[in-house]
C-alpha positions in Angstrom: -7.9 11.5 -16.8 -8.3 8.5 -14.8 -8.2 10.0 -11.4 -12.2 8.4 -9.8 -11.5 5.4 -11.8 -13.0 3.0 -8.8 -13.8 5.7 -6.9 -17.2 7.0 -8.1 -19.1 6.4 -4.9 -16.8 7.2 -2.7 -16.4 10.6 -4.2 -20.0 11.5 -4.9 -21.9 14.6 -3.5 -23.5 12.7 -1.4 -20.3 9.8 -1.0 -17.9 8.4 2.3 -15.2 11.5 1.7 -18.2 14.2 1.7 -20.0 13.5 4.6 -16.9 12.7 6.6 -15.9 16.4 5.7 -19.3 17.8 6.1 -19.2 19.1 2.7 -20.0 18.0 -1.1 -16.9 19.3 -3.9 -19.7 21.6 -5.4 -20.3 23.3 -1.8 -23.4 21.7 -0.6 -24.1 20.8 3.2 -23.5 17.1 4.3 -25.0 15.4 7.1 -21.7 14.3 8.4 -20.5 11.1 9.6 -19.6 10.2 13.2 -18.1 12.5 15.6 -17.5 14.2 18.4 -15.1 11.2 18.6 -13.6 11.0 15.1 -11.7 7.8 14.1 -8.8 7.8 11.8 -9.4 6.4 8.4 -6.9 4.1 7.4 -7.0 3.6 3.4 -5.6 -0.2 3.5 -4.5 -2.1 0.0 -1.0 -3.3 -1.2 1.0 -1.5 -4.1 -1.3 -0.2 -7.2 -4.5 0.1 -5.3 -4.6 3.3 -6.1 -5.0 4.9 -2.7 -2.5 7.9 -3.1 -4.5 8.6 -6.4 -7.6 8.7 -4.5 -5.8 11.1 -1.5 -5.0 13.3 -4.1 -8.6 13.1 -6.0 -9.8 14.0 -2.7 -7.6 17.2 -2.5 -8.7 18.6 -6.1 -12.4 18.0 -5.4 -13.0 19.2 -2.1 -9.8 21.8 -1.2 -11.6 24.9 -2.5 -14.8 24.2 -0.1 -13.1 22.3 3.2 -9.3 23.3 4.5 -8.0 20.1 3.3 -4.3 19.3 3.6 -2.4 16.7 1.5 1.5 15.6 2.9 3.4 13.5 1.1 4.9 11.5 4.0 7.3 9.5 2.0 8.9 13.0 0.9 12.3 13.6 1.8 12.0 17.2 2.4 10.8 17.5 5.8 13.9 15.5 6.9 15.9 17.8 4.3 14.5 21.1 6.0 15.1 19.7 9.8 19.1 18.7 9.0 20.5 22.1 9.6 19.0 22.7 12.8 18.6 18.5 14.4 18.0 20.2 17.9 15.5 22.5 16.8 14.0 20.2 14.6 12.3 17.2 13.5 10.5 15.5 10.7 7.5 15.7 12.3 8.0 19.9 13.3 8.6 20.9 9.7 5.7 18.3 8.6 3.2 20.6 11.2 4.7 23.3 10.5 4.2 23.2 6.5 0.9 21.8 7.6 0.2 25.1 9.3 1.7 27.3 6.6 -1.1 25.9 4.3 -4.2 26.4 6.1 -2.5 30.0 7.1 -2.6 30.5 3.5 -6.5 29.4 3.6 -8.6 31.8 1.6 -12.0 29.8 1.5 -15.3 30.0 3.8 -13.9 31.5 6.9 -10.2 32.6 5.9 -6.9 31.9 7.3 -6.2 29.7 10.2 -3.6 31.1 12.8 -1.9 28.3 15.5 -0.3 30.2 18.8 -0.8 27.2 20.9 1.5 25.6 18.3 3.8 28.4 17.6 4.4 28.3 21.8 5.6 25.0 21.5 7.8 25.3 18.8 9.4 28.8 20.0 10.2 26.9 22.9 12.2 24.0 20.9 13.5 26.5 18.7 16.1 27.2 21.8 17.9 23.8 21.0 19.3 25.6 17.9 23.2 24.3 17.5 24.8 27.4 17.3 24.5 28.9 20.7 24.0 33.1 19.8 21.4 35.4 20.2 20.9 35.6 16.1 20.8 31.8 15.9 17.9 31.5 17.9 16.0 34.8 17.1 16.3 33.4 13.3 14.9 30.1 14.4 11.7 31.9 15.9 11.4 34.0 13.5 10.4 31.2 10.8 7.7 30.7 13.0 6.3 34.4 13.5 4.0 34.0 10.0 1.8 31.3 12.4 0.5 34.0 14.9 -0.3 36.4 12.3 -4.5 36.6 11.8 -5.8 39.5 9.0 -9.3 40.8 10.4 -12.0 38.5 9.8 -13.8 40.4 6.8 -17.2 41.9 8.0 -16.3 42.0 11.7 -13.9 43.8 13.5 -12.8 41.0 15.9 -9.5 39.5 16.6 -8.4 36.5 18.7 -7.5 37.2 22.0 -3.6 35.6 21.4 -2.9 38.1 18.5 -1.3 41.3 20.5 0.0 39.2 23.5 1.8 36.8 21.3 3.1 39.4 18.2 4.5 41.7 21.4 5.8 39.0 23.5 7.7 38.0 20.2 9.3 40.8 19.6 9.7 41.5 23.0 11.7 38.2 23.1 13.9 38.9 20.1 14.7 42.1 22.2 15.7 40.4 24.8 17.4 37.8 22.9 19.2 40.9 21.1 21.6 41.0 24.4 21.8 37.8 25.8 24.8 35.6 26.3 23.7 32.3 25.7 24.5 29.5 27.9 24.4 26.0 26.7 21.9 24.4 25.4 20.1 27.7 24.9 18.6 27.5 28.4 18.9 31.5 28.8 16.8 31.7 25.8 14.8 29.4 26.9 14.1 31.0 30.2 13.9 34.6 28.6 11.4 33.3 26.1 9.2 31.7 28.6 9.4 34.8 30.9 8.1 37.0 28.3 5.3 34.4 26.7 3.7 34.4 30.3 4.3 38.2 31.2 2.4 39.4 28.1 -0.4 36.9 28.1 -4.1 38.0 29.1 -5.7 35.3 31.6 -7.7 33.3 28.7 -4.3 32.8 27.0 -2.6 31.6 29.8 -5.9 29.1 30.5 -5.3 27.9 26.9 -1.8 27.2 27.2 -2.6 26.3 30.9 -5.2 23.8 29.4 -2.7 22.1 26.7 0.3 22.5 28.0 -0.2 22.2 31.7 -1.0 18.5 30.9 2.6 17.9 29.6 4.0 14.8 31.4 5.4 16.2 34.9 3.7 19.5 34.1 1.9 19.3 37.3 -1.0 21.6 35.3 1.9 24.4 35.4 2.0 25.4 31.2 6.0 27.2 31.6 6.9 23.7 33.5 5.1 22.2 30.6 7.0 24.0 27.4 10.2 23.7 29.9 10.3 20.0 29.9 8.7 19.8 26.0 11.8 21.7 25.0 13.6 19.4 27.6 12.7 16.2 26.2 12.7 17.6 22.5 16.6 17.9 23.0 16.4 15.0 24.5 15.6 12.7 21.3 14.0 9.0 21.4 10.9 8.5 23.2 11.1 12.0 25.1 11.7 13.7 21.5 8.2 11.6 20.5 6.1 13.1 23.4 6.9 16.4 22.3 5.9 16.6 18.6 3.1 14.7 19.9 1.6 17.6 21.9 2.5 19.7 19.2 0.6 18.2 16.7 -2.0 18.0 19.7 -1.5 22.4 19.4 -2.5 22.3 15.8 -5.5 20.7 16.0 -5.7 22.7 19.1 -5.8 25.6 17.4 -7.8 24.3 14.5 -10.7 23.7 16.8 -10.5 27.0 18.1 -10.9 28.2 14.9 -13.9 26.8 14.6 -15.4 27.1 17.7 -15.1 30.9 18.2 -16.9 33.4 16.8 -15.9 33.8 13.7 -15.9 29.9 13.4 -19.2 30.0 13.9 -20.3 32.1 11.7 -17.9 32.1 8.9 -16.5 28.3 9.0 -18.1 25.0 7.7 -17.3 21.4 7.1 -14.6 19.9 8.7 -10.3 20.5 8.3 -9.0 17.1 6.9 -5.3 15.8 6.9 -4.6 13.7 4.6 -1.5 11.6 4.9 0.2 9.5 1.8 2.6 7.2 2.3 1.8 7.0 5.9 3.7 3.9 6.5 6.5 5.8 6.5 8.1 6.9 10.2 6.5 10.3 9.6 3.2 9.1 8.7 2.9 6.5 11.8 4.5 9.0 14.2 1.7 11.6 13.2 -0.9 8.6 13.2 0.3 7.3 16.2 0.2 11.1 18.1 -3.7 11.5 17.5 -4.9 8.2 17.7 -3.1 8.2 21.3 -4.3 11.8 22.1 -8.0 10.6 21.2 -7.6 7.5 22.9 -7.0 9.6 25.9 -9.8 11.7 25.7 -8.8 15.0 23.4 -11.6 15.5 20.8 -11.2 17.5 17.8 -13.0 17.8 14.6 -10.0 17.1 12.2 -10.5 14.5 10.2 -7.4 12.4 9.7 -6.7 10.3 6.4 -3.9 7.7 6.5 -3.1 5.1 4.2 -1.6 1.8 5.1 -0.5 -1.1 2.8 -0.6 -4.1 5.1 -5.0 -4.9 5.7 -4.7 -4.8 9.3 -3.1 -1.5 9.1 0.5 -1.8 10.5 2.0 -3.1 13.6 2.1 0.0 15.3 -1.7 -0.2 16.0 -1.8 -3.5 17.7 0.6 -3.0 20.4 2.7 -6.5 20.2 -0.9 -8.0 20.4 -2.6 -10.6 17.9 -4.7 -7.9 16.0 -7.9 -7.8 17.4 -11.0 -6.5 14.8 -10.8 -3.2 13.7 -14.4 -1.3 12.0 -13.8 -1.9 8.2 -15.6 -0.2 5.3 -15.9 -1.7 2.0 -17.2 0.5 -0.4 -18.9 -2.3 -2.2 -21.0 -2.0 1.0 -22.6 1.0 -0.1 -23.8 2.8 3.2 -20.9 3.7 5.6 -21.0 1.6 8.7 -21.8 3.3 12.0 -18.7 3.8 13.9 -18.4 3.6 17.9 -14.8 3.5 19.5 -14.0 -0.9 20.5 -14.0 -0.9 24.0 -10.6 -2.8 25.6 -10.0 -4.5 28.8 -7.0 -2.4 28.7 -9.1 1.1 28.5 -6.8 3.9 27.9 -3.6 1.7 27.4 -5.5 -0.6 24.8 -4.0 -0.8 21.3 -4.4 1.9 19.0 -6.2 0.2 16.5 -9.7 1.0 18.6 -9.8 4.2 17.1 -9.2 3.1 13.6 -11.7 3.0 10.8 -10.7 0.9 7.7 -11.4 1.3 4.4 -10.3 -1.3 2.4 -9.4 0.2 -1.3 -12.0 -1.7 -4.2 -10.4 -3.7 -6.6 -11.8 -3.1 -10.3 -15.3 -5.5 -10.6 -15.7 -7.0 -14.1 -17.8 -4.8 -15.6 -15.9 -2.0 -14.2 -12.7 -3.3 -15.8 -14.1 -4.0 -18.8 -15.7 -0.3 -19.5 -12.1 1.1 -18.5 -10.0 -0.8 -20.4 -12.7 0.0 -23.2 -12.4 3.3 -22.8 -8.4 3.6 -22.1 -8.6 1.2 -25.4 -10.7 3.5 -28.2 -7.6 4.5 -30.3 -7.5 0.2 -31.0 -11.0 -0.3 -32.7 -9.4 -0.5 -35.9 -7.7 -3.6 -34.3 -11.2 -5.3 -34.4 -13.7 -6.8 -31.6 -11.7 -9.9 -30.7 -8.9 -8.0 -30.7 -10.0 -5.6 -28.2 -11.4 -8.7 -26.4 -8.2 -10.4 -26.0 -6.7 -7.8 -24.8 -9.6 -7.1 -22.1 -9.2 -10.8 -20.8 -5.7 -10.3 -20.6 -5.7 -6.7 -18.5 -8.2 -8.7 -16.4 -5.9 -11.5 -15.3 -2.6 -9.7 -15.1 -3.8 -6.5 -13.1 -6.0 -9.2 -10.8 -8.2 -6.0 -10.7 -5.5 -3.1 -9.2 -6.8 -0.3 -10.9 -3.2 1.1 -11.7 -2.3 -2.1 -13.3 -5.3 -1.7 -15.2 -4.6 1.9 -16.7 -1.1 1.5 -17.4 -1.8 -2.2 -19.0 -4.9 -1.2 -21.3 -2.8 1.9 -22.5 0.0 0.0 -23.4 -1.5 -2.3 -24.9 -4.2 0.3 -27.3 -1.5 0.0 -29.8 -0.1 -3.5 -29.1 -1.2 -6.6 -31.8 -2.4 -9.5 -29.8 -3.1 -13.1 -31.4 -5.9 -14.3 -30.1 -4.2 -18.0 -28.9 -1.4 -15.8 -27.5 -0.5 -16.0 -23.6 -1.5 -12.7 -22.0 1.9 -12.4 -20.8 2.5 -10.9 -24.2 0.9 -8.0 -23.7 4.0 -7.4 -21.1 5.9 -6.8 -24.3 3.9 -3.6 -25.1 5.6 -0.3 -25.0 4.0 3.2 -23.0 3.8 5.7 -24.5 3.6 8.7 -21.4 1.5 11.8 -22.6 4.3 14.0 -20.7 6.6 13.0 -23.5 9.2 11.0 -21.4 10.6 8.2 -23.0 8.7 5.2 -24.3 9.3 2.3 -21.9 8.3 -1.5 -22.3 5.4 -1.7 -19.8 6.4 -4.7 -17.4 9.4 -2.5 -16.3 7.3 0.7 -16.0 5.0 -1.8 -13.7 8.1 -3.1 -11.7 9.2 0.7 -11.1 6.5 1.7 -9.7 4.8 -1.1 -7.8 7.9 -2.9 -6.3 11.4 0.2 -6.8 8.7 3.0 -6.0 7.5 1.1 -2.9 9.9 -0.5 -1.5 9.4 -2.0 1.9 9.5 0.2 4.7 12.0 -2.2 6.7 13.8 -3.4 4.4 17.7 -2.4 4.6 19.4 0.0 2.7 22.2 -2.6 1.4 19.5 -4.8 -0.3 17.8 -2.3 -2.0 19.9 -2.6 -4.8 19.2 -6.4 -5.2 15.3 -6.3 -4.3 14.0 -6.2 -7.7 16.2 -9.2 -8.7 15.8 -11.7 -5.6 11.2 -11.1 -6.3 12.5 -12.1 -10.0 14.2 -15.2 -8.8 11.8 -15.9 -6.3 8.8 -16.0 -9.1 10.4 -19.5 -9.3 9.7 -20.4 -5.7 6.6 -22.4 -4.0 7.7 -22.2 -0.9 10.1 -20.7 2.1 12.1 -23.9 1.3 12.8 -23.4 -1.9 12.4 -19.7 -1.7 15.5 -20.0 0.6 17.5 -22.3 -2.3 17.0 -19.5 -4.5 18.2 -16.8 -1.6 21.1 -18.6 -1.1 22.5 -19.2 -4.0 21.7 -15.5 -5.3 23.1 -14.3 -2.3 26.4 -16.3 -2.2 29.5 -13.6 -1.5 27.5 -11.0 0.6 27.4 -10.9 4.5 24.1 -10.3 4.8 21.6 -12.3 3.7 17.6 -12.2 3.6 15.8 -15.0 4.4 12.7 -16.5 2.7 11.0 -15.5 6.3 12.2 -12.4 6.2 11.2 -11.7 2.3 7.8 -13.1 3.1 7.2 -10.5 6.0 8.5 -7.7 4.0 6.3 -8.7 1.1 3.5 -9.0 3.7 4.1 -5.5 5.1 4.0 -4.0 1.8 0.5 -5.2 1.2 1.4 -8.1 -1.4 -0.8 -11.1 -0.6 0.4 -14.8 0.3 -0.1 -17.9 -1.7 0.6 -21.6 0.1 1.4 -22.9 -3.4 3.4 -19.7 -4.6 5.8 -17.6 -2.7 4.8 -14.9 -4.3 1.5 -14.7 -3.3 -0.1 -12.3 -6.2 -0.8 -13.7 -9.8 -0.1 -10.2 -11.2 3.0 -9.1 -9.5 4.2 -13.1 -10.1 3.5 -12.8 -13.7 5.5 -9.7 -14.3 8.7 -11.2 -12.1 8.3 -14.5 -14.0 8.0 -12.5 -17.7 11.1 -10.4 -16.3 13.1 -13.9 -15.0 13.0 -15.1 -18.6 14.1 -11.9 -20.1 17.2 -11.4 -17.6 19.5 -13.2 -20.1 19.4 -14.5 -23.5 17.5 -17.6 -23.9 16.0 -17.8 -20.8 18.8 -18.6 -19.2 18.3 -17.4 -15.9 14.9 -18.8 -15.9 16.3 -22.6 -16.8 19.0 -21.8 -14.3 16.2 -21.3 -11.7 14.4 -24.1 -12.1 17.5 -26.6 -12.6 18.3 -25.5 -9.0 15.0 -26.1 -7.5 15.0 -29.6 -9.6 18.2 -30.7 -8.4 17.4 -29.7 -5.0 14.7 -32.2 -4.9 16.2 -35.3 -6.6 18.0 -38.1 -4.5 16.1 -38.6 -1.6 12.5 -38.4 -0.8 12.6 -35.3 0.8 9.2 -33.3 2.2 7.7 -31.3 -0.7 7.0 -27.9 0.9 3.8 -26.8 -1.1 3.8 -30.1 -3.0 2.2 -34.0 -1.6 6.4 -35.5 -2.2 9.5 -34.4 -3.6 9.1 -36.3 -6.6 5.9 -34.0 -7.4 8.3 -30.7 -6.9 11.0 -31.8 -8.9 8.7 -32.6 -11.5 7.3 -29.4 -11.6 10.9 -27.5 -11.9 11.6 -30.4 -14.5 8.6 -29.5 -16.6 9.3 -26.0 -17.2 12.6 -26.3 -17.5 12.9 -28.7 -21.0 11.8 -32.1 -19.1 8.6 -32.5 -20.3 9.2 -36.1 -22.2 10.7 -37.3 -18.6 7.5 -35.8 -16.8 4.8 -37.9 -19.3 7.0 -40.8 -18.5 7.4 -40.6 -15.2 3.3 -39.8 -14.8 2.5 -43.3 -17.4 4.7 -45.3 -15.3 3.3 -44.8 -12.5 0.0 -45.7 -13.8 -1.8 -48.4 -12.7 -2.1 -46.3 -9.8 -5.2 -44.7 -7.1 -7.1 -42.3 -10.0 -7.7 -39.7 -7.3 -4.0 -39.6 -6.2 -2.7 -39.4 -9.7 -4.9 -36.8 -10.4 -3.7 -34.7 -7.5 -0.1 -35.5 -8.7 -0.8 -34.2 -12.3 -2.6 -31.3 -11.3 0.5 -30.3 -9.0 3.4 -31.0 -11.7 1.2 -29.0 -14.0 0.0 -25.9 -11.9 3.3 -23.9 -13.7 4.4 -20.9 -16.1 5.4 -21.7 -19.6 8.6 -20.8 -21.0 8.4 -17.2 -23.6 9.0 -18.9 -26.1 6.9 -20.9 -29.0 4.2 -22.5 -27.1 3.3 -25.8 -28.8 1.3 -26.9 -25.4 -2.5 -26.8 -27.4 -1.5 -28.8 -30.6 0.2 -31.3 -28.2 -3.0 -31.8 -26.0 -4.5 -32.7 -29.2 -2.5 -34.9 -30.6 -1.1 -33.0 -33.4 2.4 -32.8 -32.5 4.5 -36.7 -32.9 5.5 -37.9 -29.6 6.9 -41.3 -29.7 6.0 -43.9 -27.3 3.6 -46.3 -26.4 0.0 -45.3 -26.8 -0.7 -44.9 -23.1 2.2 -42.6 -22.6 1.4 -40.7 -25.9 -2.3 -40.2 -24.2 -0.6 -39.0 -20.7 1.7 -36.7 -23.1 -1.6 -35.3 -24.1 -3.4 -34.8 -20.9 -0.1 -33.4 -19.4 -0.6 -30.5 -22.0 -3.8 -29.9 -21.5 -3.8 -29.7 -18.2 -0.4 -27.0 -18.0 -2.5 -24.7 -20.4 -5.4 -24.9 -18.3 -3.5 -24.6 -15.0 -1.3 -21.8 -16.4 -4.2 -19.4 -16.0 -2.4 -17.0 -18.7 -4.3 -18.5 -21.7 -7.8 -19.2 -23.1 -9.0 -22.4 -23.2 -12.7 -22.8 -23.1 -15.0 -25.5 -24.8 -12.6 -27.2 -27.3 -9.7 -27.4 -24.3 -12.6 -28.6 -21.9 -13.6 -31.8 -24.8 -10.3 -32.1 -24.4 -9.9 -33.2 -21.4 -13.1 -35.0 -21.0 -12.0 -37.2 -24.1 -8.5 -38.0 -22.7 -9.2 -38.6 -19.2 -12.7 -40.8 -20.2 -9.7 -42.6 -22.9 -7.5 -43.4 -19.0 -11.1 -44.8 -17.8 -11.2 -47.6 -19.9 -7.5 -48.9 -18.7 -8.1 -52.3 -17.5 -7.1 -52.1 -13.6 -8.9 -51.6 -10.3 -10.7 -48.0 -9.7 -9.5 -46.8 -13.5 -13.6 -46.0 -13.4 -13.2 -43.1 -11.2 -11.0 -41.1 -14.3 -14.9 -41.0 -15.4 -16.5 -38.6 -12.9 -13.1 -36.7 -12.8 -13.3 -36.2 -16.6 -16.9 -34.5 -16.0 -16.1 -32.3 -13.1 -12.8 -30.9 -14.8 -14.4 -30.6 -18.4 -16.8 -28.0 -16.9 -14.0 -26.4 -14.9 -12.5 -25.4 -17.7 -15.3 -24.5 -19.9 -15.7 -21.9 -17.7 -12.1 -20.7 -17.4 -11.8 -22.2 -13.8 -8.9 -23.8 -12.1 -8.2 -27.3 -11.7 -6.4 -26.7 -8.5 -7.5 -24.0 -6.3 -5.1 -22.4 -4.4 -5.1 -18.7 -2.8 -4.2 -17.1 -5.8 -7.0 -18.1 -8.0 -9.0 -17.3 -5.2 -7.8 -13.7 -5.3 -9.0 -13.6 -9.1 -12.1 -15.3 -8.4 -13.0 -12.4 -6.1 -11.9 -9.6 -8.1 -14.2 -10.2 -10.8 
């Protein structure tokens, strides 16, 4: 229902996915984009971006005009399919090989694809089977035999010059096979197989294979001394294992430009083949990545276009070769026009990082407008609810999703039937239940969210024994600023087990994932923060876990004047955890006693203690800014009470505050002004400039986060 949501442009007749294919979804000829030299598109953005949505949009629109092919790379089944047979087979052979299947089974412009220059390859690893007997290995080539099988190009009477050669060398083989004695390793087959390939090939075919194969590594340009060795270092595993389904995948697209570029191609074929890999983080995904963007690096040319995604924005480490990434072609679709494309020339030439050949398309987060009109739509079954309703609940889809279009859809839906007060924080939309169309069961939303943007994706090197625990160590670490306190937490929620994560480690494997940083939160998104943080107070009853938290980070930072991490002092960062956790009298003391003091400094101080989440409970925060909640004390402190308040709901960035919170604060901090000490006159200016801040819904304190929202709108 929502499947272009964001994607409009890039999806349009004339939009980036057509012309890189060379065709529109309705049929029409595109001018296409770049080429002969093709880059790899890398679709970069962290969890909820939407980028396997839009792989998959791609496939319905265009699969019936282009041969497009969509693999799942984070699927378990091509490791499933390979465990039988861990000679004979990889990941990455059942991956091409189902890859193959598919555009064998390609009934549009042109028909069915055939691959012999891949089928040699994989007849020849097929050898390494574990059982050493003759029906062992003729079953293992035998899974292969549908590959080389072409029907008659309708209207002409042609076939490709492989067909006869390779369907009687096969059987020939299994003949032959049918009484041998195989030694170990299969190398009798091996032998036997390669013997027959090469007896029954006409001249072109042996050129082909003689073209491809001949350039195996120690080949010497002999093709049998290339598939010997391929099979060689197939058995081999590691690196030589790597090499091998690297020139395999090199035969597909092989034998997918051959396709095109013979007769029938000509006539018959149009567009381009496209590959489109999600989940290509994965060691699948980077292995197939890594095998065409080093075979195009080297020279090879083909017209495949090859579709990645990638969560981290620089596109993973495999790319950069151990060097500081270096700047890779980006498209943002925002841009409009697709940028010309040339290949980045590097001092290193043909051993340069991968990344040259790399195109970038960073995913769009949801503009304004455009999240407005979709939460709108999503939200039509709530008019009854009224117009500030439905705009309460827009402003809070807006902040929580921080503009990731699946945030967006699964928020607005939930919330279509949610009742929202209009003072209310938007966290409590976290409390509406979805309702899924396929009739599964109703789930509250933040841990449909959690499920899918942190359990659904976890990090890619992260180990299997913390798995478990991942979901709760992000919840506890909502609480953190920084790696030092971020390591408090760790450490204490970590005490019994023998290995440990550190904050440096959790902050890389956030960053691979595609989550952003903050310098004045450790979890650097505001959306994915807000859902941990609504989760942390729901862990036990009363918000224990969340006082608990906080009462560790406090006491970590009383006694001495230790460094403050993300804060100016210690005393600012104990405050902070003492604020949220039920110290808020001993925060408005310790902020009036400390007053005669610098204005600007004080300032900073206030805006740091108050930059903080608010407890899910009653909030009490706006009637306490204004005065109409008793606090005893002298009238100064009662004022600094006041201001404390006003500034936490303002700094929260989870509630509206607008004019009457913006007179607000101009009042109270024109009130500190007229204390009687040196520079009190600068509260004066500093009541102006924050007054409009927050008439407009900005922050008092910029940090990266609010920067994030800032450009998502």
């Amino acid at each position: 229902m929502y499947e272009d949501l964001g994607f409009e442009e890039l999806l349009a007749a004339d939009g980036f996915f057509a012309r890189l294919l060379g065709r529109s979804p309705s049929g029409a000829d595109c001018k296409a984009l770049y080429g002969p030299d093709l880059p790899v598109v890398l679709l970069t953005g962290g969890p909820g971006m939407g980028k396997g949505r839009l792989l998959r949009t791609v496939h319905s629109r265009f699969a019936r005009q282009v041969p497009v092919i969509h693999l799942d790379c984070a699927s378990p089944v091509h490791s499933f399919r390979a465990g039988p047979e861990p000679g004979a087979r990889s990941a990455v052979t059942e991956a091409l090989v189902e890859i193959a299947t598919l555009l064998h089974t390609w009934r549009g412009t042109g028909g069915a694809f055939s691959f012999p220059r891949c089928f040699a390859g994989l007849a020849v690893i097929a050898t390494g089977v574990a059982t050493d007997t003759d029906a062992a290995v003729r079953a293992e080539v035998d899974r292969y035999e549908k590959l080389i099988e072409r029907p008659r190009l309708r209207g002409l009477g042609t076939r490709d010059f492989w067909h006869g050669s390779l369907l009687g060398a096969l059987r020939k083989m299994l003949e032959v096979l049918a009484g041998q004695t195989l030694g170990p390793y299969g190398a009798a087959a091996l032998t036997g197989l390669l013997d027959v390939l090469f007896e029954r090939l006409t001249p072109r075919g042996e050129a082909e294979l003689a073209r491809i194969y001949g350039e195996y590594p120690g080949a010497a340009g002999q093709p049998k001394h290339g598939l010997h060795r391929l099979a060689a270092d197939f058995r081999a595993g590691g690196e030589r294992r790597e090499d091998a389904e690297r020139f395999l995948f090199r035969a597909l697209r092989e034998d997918l430009e051959a396709a095109y570029n013979g007769l029938g191609g000509w006539l018959g074929r149009v567009g381009r083949p496209g590959l489109l890999l999600d989940h290509a983080e994965q060691p699948l995904g980077e292995s197939l990545l890594r095998g065409v963007l080093t075979d195009r690096r080297d020279g090879q040319r083909d017209r495949v276009v090859v579709v990645g995604t990638a969560r981290r924005a620089d596109g993973g480490d495999f790319l950069h070769g151990g060097l500081p990434p270096r700047e890779v072609a980006t498209f943002r679709p925002a841009d409009g026009v697709p940028p010309g494309w040339v290949r980045r020339r590097d001092p290193e030439e043909d051993r340069g990082p991968l990344s040259a050949g790399v195109l970038i398309l960073r995913m769009p987060f949801l503009t304004g407008d455009r999240l407005r009109r979709a939460t709108e739509r999503i939200q039509l079954g709530a008019e009854r609810e009224g117009g500030t309703h439905r705009r309460r609940v827009t402003a809070a889809v807006a902040q929580l999703s921080g503009g990731r279009p699946h945030t967006v859809i699964q928020l607005a839906t939930a919330a279509a039937d949610h009742r929202m007060e209009t003072d209310a924080n938007d966290r409590a939309v976290l409390d509406a239940v979805l309702r899924r169309p396929d009739g599964a069961p109703e789930q509250p939303v933040t841990d449909v969210l959690l499920q899918e943007l942190v359990l659904d994706q976890l990090p890619v090197q992260l180990p299997d024994e913390h798995h478990s625990q991942w979901l709760d160590l992000l919840t506890h670490l909502s609480a953190a600023h920084d790696p030092e306190c971020a390591d408090v937490l760790l450490r204490h929620h970590q005490a019994g087990r023998v290995l440990r994560l550190t904050a440096h480690e959790v902050a890389r494997l956030l960053h691979d994932t595609g989550w952003p940083s903050c310098t004045r939160h450790f979890i650097g998104d505001f959306g994915l923060r807000q859902l941990l943080v609504h989760r942390l107070y729901g862990l036990e009853p009363d918000g224990a876990a969340w006082y608990a938290d906080h009462h560790l980070l406090r006491d970590h930072y009383a006694g001495d004047e230790r460094s403050g991490g993300a804060f100016r002092s210690g005393t600012s960062h104990r405050m902070n955890h003492h604020l949220v956790s039920g110290g808020v009298d001993d925060v408005a003391r310790h902020l009036a006693d400390t007053l005669p003091t610098d204005p600007r400094t004080w300032c900073e101080e206030l805006l740091e203690i108050a930059q903080a989440p608010y407890p899910s409970e009653a909030d009490e925060r706006r009637e306490r800014a204004q005065g109409l909640v008793r606090v005893d004390g002298p009238p100064l402190r009662r004022t600094v009470d006041q201001l404390l308040h006003a500034v936490w709901l303002c700094e929260e960035r989870t509630t509206a505050t607008g004019g009457e919170m913006a007179r607000t604060l101009e009042q109270l901090l024109r009130q500190l002004s007229s204390l009687d000490f040196d520079g009190a006159g600068e509260f004066g200016p500093t009541a102006t400039g924050w007054s409009h801040l927050a008439a407009n819904e900005q922050p008092l304190l910029r940090c990266d986060c609010t920067d994030q929202l800032a450009r998502r709108r």
